[in-house]
Backbone as ProteinMPNN parsed JSONL, in Angstrom:
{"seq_chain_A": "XXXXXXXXXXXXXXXXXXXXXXXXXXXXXXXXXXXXXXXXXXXXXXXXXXXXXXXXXXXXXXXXXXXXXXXXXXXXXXXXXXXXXXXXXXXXXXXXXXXXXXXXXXXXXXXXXXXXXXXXXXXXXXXXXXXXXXXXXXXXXXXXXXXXXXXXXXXXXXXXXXXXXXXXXXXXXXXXXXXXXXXXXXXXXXXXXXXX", "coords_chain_A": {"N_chain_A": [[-4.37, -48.17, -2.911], [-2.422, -50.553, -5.137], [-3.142, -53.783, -5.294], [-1.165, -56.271, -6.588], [-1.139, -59.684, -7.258], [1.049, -62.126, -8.346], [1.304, -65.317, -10.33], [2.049, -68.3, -9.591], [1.724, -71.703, -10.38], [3.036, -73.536, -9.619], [3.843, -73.878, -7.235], [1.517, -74.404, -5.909], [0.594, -76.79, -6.862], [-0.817, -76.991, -9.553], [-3.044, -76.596, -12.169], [-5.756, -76.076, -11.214], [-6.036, -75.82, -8.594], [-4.525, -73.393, -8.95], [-6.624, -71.882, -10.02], [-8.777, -71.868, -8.018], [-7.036, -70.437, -6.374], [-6.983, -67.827, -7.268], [-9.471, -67.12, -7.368], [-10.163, -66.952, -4.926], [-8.492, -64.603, -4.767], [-9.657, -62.608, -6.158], [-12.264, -62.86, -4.369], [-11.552, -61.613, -2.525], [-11.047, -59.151, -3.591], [-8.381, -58.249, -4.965], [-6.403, -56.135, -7.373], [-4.768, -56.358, -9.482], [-3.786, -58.93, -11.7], [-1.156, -61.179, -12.267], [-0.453, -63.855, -14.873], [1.737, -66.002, -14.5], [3.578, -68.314, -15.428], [6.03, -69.305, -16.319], [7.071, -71.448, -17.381], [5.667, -73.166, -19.35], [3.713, -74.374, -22.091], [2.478, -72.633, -25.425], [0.049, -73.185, -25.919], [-1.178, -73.993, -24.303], [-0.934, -72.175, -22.107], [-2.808, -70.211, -23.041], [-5.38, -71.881, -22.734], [-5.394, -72.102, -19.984], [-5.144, -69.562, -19.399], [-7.476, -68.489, -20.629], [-9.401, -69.426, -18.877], [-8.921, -68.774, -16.837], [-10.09, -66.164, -16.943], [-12.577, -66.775, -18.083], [-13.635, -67.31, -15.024], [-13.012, -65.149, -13.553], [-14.941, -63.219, -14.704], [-16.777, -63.278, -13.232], [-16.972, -61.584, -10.879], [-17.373, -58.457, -9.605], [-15.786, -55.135, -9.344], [-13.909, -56.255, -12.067], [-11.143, -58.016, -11.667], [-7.966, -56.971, -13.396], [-5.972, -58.721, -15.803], [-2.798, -60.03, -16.725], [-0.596, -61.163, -18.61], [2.342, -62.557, -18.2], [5.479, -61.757, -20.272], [4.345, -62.921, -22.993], [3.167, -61.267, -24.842], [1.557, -62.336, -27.307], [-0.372, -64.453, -26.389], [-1.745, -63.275, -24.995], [-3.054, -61.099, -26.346], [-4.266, -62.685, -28.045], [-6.399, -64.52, -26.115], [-7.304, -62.012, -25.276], [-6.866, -61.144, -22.971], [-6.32, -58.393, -20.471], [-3.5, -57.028, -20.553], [0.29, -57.146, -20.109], [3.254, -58.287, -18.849], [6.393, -57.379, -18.962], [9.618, -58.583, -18.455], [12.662, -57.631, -17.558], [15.0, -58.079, -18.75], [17.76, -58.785, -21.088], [16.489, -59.845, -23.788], [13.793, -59.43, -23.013], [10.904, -58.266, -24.914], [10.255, -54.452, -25.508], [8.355, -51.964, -23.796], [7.147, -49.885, -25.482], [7.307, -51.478, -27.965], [5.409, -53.259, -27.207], [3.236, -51.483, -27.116], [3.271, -50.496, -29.794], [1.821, -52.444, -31.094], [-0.303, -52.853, -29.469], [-1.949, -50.716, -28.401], [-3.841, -50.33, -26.108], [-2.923, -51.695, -24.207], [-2.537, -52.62, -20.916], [0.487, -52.318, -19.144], [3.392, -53.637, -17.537], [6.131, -53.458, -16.174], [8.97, -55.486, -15.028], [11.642, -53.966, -12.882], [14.585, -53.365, -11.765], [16.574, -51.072, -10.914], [16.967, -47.595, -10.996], [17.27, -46.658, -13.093], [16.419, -48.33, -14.86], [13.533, -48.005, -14.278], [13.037, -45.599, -15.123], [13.457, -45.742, -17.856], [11.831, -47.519, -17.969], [9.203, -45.865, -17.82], [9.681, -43.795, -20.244], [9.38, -45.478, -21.971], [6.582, -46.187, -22.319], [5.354, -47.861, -20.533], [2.782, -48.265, -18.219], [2.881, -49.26, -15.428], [5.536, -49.92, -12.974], [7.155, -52.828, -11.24], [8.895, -52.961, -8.559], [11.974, -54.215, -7.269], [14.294, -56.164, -5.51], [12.528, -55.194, -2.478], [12.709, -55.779, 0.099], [14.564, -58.221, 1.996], [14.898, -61.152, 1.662], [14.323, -65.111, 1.239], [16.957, -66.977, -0.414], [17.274, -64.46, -1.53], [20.043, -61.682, -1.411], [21.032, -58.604, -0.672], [18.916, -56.91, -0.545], [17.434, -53.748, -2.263], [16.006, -51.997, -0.108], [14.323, -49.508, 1.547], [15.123, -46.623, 0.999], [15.678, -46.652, -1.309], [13.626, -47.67, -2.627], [11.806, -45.165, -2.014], [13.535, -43.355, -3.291], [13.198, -43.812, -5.964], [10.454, -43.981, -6.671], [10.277, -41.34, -6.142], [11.468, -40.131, -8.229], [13.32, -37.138, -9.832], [13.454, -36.837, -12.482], [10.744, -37.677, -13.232], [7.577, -38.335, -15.08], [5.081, -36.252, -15.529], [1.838, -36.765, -14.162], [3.572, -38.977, -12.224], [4.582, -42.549, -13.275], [2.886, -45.275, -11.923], [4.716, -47.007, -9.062], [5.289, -49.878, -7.717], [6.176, -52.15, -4.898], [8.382, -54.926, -4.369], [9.466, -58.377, -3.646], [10.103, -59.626, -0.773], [8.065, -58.093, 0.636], [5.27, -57.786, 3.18], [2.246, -58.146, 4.811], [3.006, -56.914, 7.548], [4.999, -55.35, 6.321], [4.107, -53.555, 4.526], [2.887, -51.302, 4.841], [4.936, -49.335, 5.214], [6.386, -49.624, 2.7], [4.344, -47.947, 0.764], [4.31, -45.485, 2.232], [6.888, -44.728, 1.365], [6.146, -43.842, -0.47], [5.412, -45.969, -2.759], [3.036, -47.202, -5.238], [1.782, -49.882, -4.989], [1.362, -52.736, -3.783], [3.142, -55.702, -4.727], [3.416, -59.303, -5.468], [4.22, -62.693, -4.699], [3.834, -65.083, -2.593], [3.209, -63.155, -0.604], [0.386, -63.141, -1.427], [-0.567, -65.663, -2.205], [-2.21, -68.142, -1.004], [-3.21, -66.767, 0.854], [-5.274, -65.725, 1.495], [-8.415, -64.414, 3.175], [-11.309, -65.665, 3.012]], "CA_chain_A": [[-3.209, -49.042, -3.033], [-2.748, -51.443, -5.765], [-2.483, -55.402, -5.017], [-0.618, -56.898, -7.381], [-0.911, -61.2, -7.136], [1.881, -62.836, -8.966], [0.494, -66.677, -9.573], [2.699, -69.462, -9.092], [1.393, -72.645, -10.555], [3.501, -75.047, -9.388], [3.819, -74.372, -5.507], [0.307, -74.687, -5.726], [0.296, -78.067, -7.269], [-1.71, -77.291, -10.388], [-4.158, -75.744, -12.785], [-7.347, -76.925, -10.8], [-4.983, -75.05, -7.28], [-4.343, -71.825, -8.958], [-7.848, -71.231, -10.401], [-9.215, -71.892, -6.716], [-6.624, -69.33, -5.492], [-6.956, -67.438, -8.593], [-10.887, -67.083, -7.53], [-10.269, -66.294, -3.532], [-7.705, -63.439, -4.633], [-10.958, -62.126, -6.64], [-13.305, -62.023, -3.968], [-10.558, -60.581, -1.49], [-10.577, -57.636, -4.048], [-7.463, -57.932, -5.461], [-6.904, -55.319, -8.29], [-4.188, -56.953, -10.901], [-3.393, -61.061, -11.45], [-0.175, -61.148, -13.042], [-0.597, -65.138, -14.721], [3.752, -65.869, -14.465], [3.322, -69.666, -16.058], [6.858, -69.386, -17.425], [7.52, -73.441, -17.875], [4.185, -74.233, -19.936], [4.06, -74.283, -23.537], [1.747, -71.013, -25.188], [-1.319, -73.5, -26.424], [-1.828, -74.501, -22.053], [-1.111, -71.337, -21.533], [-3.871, -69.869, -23.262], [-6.314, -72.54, -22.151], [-5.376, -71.507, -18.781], [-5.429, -67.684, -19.532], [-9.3, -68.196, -20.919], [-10.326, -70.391, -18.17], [-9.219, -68.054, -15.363], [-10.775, -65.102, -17.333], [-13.753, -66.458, -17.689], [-13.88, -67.155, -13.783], [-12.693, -63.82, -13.476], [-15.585, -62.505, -15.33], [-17.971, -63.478, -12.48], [-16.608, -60.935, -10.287], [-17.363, -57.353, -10.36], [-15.013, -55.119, -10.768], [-13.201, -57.821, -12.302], [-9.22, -57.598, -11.727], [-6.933, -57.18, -14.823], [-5.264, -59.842, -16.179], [-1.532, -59.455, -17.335], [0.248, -62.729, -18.844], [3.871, -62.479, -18.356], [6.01, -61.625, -21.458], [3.226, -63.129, -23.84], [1.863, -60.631, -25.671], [0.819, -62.96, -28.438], [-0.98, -64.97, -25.616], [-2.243, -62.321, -24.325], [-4.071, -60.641, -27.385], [-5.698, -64.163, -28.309], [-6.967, -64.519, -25.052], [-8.71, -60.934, -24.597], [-6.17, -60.417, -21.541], [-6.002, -56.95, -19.985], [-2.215, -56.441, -20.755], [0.842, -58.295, -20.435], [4.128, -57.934, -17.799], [7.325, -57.607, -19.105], [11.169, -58.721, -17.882], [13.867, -56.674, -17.781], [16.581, -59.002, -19.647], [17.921, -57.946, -22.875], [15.543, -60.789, -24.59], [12.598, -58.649, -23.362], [10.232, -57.265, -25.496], [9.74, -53.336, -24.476], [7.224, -51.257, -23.746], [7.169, -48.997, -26.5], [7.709, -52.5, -28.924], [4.211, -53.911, -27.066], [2.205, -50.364, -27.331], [3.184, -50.022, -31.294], [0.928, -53.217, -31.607], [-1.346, -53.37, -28.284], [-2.249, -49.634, -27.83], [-4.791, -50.277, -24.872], [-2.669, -52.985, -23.22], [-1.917, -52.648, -19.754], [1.485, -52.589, -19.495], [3.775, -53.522, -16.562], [7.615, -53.619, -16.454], [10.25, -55.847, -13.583], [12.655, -53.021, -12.677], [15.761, -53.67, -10.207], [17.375, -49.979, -10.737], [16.364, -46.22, -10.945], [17.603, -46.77, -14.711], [15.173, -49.455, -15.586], [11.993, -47.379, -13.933], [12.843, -44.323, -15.834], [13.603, -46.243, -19.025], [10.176, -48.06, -18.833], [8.391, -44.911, -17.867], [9.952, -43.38, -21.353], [9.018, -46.386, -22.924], [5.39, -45.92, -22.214], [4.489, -48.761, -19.842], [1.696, -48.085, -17.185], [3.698, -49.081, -14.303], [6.779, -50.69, -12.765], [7.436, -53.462, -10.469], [10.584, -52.374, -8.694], [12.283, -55.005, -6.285], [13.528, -56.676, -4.111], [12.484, -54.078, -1.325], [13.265, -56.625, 1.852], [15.834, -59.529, 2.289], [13.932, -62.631, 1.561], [14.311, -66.497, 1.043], [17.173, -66.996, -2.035], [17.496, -62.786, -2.34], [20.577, -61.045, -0.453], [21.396, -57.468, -0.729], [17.81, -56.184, -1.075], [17.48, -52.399, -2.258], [15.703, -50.91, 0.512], [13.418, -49.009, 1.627], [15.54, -45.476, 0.767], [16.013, -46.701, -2.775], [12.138, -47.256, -2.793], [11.678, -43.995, -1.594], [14.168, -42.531, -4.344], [12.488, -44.501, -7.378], [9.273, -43.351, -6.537], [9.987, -39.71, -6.293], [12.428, -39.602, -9.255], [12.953, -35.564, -10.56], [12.717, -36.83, -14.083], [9.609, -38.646, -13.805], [6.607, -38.188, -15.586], [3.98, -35.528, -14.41], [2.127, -37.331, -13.305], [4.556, -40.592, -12.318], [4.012, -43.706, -13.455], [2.844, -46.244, -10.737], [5.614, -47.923, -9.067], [4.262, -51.437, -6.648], [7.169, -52.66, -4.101], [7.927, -56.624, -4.684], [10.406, -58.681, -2.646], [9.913, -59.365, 0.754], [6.73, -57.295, 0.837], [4.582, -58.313, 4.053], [1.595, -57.16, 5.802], [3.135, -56.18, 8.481], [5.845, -53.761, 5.896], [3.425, -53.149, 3.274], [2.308, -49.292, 5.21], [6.173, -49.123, 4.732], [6.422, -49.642, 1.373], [3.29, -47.035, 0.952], [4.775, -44.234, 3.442], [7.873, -44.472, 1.033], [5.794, -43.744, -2.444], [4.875, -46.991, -3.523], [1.442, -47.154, -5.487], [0.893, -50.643, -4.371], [2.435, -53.918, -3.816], [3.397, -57.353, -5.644], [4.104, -60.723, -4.998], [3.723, -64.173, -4.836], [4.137, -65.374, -1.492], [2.329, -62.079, -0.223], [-0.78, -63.204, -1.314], [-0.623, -66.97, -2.557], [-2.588, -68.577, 0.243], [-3.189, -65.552, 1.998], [-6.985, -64.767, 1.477], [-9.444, -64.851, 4.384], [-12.368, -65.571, 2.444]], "C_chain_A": [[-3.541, -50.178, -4.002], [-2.081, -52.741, -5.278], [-2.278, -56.512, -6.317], [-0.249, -58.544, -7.198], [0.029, -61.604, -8.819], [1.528, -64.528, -9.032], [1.966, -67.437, -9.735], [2.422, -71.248, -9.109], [2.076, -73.616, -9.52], [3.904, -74.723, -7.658], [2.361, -74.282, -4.929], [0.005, -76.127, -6.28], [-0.685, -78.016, -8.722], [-2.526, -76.394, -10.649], [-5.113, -75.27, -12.062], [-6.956, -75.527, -9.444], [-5.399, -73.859, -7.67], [-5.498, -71.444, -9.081], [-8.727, -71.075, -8.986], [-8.319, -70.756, -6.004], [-6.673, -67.894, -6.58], [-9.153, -66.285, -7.884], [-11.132, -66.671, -5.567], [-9.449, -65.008, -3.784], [-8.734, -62.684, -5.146], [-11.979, -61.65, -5.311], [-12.585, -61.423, -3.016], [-10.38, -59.309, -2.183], [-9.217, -57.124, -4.597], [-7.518, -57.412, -7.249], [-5.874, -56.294, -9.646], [-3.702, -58.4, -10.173], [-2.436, -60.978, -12.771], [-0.204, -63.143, -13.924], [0.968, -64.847, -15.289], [3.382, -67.229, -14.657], [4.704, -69.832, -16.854], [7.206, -70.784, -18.506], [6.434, -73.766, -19.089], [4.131, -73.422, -21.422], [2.023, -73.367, -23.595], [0.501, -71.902, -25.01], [-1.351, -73.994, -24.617], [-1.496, -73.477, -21.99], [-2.295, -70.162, -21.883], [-4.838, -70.587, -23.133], [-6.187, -71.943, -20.966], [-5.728, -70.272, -18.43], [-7.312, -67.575, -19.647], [-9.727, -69.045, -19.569], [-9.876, -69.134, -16.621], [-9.916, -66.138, -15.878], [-12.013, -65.344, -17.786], [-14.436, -66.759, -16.017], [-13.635, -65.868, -13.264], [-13.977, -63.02, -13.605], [-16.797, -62.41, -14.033], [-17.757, -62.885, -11.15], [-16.47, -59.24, -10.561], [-16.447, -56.035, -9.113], [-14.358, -56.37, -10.685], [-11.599, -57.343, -12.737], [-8.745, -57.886, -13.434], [-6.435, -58.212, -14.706], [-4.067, -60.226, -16.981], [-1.071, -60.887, -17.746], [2.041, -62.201, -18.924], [5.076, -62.91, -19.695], [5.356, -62.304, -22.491], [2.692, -62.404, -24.803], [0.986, -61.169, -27.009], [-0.47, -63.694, -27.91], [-2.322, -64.202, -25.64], [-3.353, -61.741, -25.3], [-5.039, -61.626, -27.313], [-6.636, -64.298, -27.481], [-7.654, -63.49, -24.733], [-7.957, -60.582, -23.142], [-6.015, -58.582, -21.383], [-4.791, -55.869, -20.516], [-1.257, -57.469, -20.644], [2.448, -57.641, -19.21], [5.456, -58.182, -18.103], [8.451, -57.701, -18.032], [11.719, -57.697, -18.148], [15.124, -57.174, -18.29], [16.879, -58.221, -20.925], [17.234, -58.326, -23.71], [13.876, -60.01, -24.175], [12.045, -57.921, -24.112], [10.132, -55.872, -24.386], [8.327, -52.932, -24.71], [6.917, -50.726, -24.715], [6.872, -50.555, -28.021], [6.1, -52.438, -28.697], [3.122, -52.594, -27.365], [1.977, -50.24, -28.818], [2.046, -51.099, -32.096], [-0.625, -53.413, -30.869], [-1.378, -52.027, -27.706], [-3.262, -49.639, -26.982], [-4.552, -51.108, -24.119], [-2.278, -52.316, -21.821], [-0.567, -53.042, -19.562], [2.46, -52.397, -18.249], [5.367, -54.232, -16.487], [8.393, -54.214, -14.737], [10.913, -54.373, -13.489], [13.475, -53.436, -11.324], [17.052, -52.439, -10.203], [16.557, -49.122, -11.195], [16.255, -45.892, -12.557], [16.663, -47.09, -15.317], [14.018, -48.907, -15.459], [11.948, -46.527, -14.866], [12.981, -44.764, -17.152], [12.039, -47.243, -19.512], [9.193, -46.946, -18.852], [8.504, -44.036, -19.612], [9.718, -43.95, -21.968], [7.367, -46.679, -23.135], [4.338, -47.378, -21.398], [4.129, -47.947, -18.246], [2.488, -47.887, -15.588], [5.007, -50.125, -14.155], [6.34, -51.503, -11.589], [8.62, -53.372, -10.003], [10.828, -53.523, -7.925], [14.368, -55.484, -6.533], [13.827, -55.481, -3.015], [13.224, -54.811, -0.025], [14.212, -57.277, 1.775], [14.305, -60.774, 2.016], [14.626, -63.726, 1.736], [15.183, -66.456, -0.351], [17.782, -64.77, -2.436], [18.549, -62.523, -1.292], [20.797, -59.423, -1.115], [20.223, -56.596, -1.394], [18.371, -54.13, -1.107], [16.907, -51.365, -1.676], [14.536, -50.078, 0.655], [13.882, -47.498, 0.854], [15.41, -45.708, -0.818], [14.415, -46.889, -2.941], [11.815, -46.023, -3.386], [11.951, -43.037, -3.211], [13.666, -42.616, -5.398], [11.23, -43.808, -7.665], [8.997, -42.067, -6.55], [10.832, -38.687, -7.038], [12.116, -37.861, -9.637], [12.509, -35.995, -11.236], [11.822, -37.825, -14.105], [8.752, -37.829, -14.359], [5.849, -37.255, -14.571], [2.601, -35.918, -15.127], [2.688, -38.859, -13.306], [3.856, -41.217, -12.69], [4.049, -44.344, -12.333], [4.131, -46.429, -10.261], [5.189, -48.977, -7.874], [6.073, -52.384, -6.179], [6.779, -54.233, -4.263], [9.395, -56.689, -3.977], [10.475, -58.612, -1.165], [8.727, -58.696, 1.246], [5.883, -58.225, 1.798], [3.486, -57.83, 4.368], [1.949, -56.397, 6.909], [4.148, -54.69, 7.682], [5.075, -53.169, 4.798], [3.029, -51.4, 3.601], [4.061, -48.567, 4.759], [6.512, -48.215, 3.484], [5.462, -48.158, 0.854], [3.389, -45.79, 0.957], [5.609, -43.688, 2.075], [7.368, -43.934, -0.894], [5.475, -44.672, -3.256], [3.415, -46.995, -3.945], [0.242, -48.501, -4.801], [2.406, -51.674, -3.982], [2.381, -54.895, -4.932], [3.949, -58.026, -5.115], [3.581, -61.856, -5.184], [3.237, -64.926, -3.574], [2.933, -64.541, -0.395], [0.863, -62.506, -0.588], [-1.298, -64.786, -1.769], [-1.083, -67.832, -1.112], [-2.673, -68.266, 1.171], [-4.572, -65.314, 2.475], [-7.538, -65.431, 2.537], [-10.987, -65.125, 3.772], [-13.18, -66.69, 2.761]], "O_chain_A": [[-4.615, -50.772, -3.912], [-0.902, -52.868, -4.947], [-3.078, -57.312, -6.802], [0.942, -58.772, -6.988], [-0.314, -61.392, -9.982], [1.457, -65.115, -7.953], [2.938, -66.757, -10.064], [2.768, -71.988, -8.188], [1.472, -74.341, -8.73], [4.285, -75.692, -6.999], [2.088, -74.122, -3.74], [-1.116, -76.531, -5.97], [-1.304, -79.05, -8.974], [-2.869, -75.508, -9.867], [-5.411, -74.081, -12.171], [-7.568, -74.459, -9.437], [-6.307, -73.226, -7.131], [-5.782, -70.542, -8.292], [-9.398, -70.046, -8.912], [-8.843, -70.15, -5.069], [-6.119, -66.897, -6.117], [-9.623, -65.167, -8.094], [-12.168, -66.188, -5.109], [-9.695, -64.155, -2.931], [-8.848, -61.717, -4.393], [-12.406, -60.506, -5.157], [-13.182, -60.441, -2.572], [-9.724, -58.409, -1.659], [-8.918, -55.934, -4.697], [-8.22, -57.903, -8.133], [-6.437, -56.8, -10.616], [-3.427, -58.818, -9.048], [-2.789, -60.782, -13.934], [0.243, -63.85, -13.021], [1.371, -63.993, -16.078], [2.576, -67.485, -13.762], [4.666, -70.413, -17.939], [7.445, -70.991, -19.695], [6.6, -74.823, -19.7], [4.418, -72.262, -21.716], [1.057, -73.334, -22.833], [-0.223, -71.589, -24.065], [-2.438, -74.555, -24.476], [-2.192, -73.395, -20.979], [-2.616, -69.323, -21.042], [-5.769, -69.879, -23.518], [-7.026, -71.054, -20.816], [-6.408, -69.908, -17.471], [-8.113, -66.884, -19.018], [-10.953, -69.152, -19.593], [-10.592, -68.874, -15.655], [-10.084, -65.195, -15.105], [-12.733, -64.362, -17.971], [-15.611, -66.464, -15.797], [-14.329, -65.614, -12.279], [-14.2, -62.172, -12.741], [-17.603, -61.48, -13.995], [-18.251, -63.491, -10.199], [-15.737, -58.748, -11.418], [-16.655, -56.268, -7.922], [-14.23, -57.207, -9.792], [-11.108, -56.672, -13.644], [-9.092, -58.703, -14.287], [-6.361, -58.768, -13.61], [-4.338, -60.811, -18.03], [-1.32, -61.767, -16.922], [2.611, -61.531, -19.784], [5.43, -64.052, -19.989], [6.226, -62.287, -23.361], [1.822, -62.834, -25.561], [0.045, -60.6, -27.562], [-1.496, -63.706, -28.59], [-3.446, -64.415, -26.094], [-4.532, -61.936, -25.006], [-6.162, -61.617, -26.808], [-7.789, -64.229, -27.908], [-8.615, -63.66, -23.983], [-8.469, -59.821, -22.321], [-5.616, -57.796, -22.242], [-4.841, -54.668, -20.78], [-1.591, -58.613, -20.952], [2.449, -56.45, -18.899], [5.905, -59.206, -17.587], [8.382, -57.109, -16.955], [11.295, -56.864, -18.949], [16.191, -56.572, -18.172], [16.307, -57.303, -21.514], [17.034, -57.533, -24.629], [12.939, -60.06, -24.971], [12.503, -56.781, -24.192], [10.01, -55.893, -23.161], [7.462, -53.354, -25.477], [5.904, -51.326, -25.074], [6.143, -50.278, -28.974], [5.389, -51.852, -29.514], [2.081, -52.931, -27.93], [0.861, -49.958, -29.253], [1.522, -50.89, -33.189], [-1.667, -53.868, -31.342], [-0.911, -51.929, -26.571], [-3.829, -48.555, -27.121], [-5.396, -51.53, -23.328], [-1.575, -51.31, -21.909], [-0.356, -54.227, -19.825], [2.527, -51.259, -17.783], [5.601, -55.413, -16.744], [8.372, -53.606, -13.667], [10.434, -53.603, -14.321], [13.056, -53.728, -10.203], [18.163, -52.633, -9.711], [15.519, -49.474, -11.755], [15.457, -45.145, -13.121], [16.057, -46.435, -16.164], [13.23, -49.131, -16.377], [10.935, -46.503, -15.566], [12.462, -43.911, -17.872], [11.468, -47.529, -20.564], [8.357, -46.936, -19.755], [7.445, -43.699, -20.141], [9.643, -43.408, -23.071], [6.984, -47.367, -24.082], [3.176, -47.735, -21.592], [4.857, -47.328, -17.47], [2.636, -46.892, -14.88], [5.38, -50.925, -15.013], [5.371, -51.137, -10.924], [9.553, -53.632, -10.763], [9.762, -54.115, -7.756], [15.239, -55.193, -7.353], [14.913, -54.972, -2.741], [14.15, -54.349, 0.642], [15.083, -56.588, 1.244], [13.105, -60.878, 2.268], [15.654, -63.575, 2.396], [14.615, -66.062, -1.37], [18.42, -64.202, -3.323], [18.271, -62.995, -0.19], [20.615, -59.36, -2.331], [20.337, -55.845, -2.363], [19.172, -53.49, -0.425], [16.955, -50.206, -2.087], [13.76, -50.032, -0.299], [13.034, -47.096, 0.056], [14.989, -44.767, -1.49], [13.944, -45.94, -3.569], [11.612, -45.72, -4.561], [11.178, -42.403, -3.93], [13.552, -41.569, -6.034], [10.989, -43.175, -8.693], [7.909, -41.57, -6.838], [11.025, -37.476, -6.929], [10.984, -37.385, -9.714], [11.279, -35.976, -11.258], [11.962, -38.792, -14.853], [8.957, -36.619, -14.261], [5.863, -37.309, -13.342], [2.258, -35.573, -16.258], [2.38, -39.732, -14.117], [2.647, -40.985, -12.688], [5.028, -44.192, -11.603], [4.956, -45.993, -11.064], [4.588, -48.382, -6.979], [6.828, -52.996, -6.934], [5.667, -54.76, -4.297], [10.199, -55.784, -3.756], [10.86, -57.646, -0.507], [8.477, -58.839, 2.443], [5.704, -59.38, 1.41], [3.59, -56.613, 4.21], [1.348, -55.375, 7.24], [4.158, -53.528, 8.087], [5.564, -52.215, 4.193], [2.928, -50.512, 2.755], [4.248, -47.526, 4.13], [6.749, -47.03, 3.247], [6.198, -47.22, 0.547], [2.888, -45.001, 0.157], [5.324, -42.591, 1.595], [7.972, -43.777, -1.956], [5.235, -44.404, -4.433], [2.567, -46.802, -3.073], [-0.929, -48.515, -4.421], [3.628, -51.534, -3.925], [1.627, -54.817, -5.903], [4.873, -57.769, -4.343], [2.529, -62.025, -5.801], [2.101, -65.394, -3.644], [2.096, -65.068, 0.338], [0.058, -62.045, 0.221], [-2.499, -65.023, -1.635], [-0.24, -68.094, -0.254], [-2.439, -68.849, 2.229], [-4.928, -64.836, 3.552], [-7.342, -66.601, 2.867], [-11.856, -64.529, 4.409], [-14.309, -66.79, 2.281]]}, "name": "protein", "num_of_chains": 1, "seq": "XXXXXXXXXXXXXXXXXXXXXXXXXXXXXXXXXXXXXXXXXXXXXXXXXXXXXXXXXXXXXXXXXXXXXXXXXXXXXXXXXXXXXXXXXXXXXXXXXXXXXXXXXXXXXXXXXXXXXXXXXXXXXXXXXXXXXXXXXXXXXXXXXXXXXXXXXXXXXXXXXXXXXXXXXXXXXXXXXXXXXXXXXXXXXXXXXXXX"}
């Protein structure tokens, strides 16, 4: 199962915050660290990007490191890959591969459309959501629509990932799992979660 941490600067209070939770999601074994910094201008966001990749580095294996819609960031920095939106202003998949053929490449998706359109577009995996009801979210898509996403006919042989986000818990995460999910994602889910 993959664990996908989404960071969250600012309900952590800060740089100094995240890199401390940034560095317990590490030794808890978490496999990808999405850095989501949307507010912060690129030059702090590539200070930030190198400073939690070289704390990163002191961890073996050492989790990927995706910067959210960045890919300019992202190169400079030596990041893993990079995590696109699904807006119309998103760069695609296929756009980021024609320049960053070994990027890690990980797409939002909130329909069966969007999965199969990033899978054709040649990114790695999807983030589908929101699976639950949350805080702010109403009319989540379910566990069945999970289910369905994940075991599309026309997918890829073999599928591309797909990692349940929205509402995702420990207690529904075997859920999520049962239903075809490769892993999870979130923010909340693991932002001041670690037992370490």
């Amino acid at each position: 199962m993959i664990r996908y941490y989404i960071t969250s600067r600012e309900t952590l209070g800060g740089a100094d915050a995240l890199l401390r939770e940034v560095r317990r999601a590490c030794a808890a074994g978490v496999d990808w660290i999405q850095l989501r910094e949307k507010q912060i201008a690129a030059r702090e966001l590539e200070l930030l990007a190198s400073r939690l990749l070289k704390q990163m580095g002191e961890f073996t294996p050492r989790p990927k490191l995706l910067l959210h819609s960045r890919a300019d960031v992202a190169l400079a920095v030596g990041a893993d890959g990079i995590h696109l939106g699904s807006g119309a202003q998103a760069l695609s998949a296929a756009e980021v591969r024609a320049v960053w053929p070994a990027a890690l490449i990980g797409v939002s998706c909130h329909t069966r459309q969007q999965v199969a359109l990033a899978e054709a577009q040649g990114a790695d995996f999807a983030v589908f959501g929101p699976v639950f009801e949350k805080a702010g979210v109403r009319n989540p898509h379910g566990l069945e629509l999970l289910r369905e996403v994940c075991h599309r006919s026309d997918a890829a042989r073999p599928p591309m990932p797909v990692l349940a986000l929205g509402g995702v818990t420990a207690e529904n995460t075997a859920l999520c799992i049962d239903a075809g999910a490769a892993g999870i994602a979130g923010i909340r889910l693991f932002q001041g979660q670690w037992q370490v």
